[in-house]
C-alpha positions as CSV (number, residue, x, y, z in Angstrom):
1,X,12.6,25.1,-10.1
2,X,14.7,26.1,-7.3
3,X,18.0,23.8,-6.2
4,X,17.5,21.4,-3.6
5,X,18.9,22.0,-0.3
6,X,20.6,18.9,-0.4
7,X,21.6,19.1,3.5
8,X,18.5,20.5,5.3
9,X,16.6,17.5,3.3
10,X,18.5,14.6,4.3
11,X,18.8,16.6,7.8
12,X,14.8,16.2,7.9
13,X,14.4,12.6,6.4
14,X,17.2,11.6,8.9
15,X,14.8,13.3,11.5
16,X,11.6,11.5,10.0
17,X,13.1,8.3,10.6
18,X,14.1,8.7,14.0
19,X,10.4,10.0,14.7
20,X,8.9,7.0,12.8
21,X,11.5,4.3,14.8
22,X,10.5,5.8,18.0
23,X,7.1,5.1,16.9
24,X,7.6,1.5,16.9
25,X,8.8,1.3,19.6
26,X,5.9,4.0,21.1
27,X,3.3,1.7,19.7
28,X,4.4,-1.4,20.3
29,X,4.6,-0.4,23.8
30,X,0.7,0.8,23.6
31,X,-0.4,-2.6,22.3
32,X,1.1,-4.3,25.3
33,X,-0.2,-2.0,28.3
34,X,-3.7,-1.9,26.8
35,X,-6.4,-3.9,29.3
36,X,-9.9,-4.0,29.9
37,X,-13.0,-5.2,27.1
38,X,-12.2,-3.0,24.1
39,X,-8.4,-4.6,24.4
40,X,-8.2,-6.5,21.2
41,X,-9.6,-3.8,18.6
42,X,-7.0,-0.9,20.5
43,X,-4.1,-3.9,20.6
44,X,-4.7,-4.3,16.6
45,X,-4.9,-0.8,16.2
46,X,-1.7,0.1,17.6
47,X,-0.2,-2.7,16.5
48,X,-1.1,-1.7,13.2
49,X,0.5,2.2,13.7
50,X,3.8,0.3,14.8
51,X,3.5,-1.7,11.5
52,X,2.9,1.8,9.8
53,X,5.8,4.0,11.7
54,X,8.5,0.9,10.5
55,X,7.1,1.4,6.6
56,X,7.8,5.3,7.0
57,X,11.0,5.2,8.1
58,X,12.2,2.9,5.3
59,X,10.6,4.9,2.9
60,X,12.1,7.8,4.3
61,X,15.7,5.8,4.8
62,X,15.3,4.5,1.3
63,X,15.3,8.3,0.0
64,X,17.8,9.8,1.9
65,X,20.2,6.5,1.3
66,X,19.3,7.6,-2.7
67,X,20.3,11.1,-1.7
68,X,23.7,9.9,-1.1
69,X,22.8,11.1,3.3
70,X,23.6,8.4,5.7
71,X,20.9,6.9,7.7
72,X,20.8,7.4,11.4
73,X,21.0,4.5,13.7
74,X,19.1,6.6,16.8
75,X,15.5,6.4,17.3
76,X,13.6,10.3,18.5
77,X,13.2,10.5,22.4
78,X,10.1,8.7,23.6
79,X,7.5,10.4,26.4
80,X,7.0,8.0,29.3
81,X,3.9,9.3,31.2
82,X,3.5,5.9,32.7
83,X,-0.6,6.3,32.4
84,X,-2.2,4.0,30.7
85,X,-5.5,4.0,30.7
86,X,-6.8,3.8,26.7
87,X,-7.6,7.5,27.0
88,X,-4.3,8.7,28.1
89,X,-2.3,6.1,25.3
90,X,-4.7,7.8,22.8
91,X,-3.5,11.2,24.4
92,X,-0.3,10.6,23.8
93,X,-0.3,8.9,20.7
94,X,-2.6,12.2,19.3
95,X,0.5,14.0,20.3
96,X,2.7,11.3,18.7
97,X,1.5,12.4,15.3
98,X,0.7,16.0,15.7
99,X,4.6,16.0,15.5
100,X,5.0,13.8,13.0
101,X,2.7,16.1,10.8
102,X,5.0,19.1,11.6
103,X,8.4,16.7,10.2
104,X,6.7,16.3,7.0
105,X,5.1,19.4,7.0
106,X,8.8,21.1,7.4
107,X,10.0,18.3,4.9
108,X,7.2,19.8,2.1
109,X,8.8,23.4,3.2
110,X,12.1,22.4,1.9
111,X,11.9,20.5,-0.8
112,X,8.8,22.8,-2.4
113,X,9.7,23.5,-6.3
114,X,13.1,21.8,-6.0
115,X,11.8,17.8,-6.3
116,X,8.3,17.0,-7.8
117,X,9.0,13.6,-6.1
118,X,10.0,14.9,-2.5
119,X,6.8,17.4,-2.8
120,X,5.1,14.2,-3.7
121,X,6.3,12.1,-1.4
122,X,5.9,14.6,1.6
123,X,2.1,15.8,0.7
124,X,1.1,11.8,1.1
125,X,3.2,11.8,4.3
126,X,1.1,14.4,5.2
127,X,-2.3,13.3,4.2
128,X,-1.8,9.4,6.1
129,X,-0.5,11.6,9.5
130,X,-3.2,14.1,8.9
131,X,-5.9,10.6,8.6
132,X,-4.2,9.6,11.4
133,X,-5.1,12.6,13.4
134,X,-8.5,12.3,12.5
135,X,-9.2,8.9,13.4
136,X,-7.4,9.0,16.6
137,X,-9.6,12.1,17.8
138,X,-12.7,10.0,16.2
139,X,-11.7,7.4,19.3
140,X,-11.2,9.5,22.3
141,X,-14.5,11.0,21.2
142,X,-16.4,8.4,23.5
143,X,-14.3,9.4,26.6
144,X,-15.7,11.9,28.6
């Protein structure tokens, strides 16, 4: 196994977090703006990504604080399109975790055959934003 790049790792989970905070605040944002029939299912759902995002970036703070790397206190810049219509919040949220797959993806880059437990830890990252993905593009599928 390879050494870990200590710095470009905590660099990237310090990144992660920032992504994942700005997610809660992204989604919490969602769940209030949504209107019309399908509100309350869409207003759980995001509710339930903002749940999500916090869990990530403790997880991801609680491994870069055992990394010995100090924990930002910023959250990612957040996109206002200031369009809400359910099909343009799914838009954006589609777009939300297409970049949080490429943070973990780059995450999996650097630690890959230095840490069986950051490859670990990134490849599950991967497969939730990857199901996240999924299941967002399963609900714009009834827009047209």
């Amino acid at each position: 196994m390879k050494e870990l790049d200590l710095k470009a790792t905590t660099d990237i989970l310090n990144s992660i977090m920032e992504f994942e905070l700005a997610g809660v605040v992204r989604y919490t944002h969602y769940s209030l703006m949504v209107t019309g029939p399908y509100r309350t299912p869409i207003v759980d759902f995001f509710k339930a990504q903002a749940t999500e995002s916090l869990l990530h970036a403790q997880q991801a703070g609680e491994i870069l604080t055992g990394l010995e790397g100090h924990p930002s206190q910023r959250i990612a810049p957040i996109e206002e399109s200031y369009k809400h219509s359910v099909r343009d919040i799914l838009e954006e949220s589609l777009n939300h975790e297409k970049k949080a797959l490429t943070l973990y993806k780059q995450l999996l880059e650097t630690v890959e055959d230095s840490s069986v437990y950051l490859e670990e830890f990134a490849r599950t990252m991967i497969g939730q934003e990857e199901m996240h993905n999924i299941e967002i593009k399963k609900m714009l599928r009834d827009f047209s």
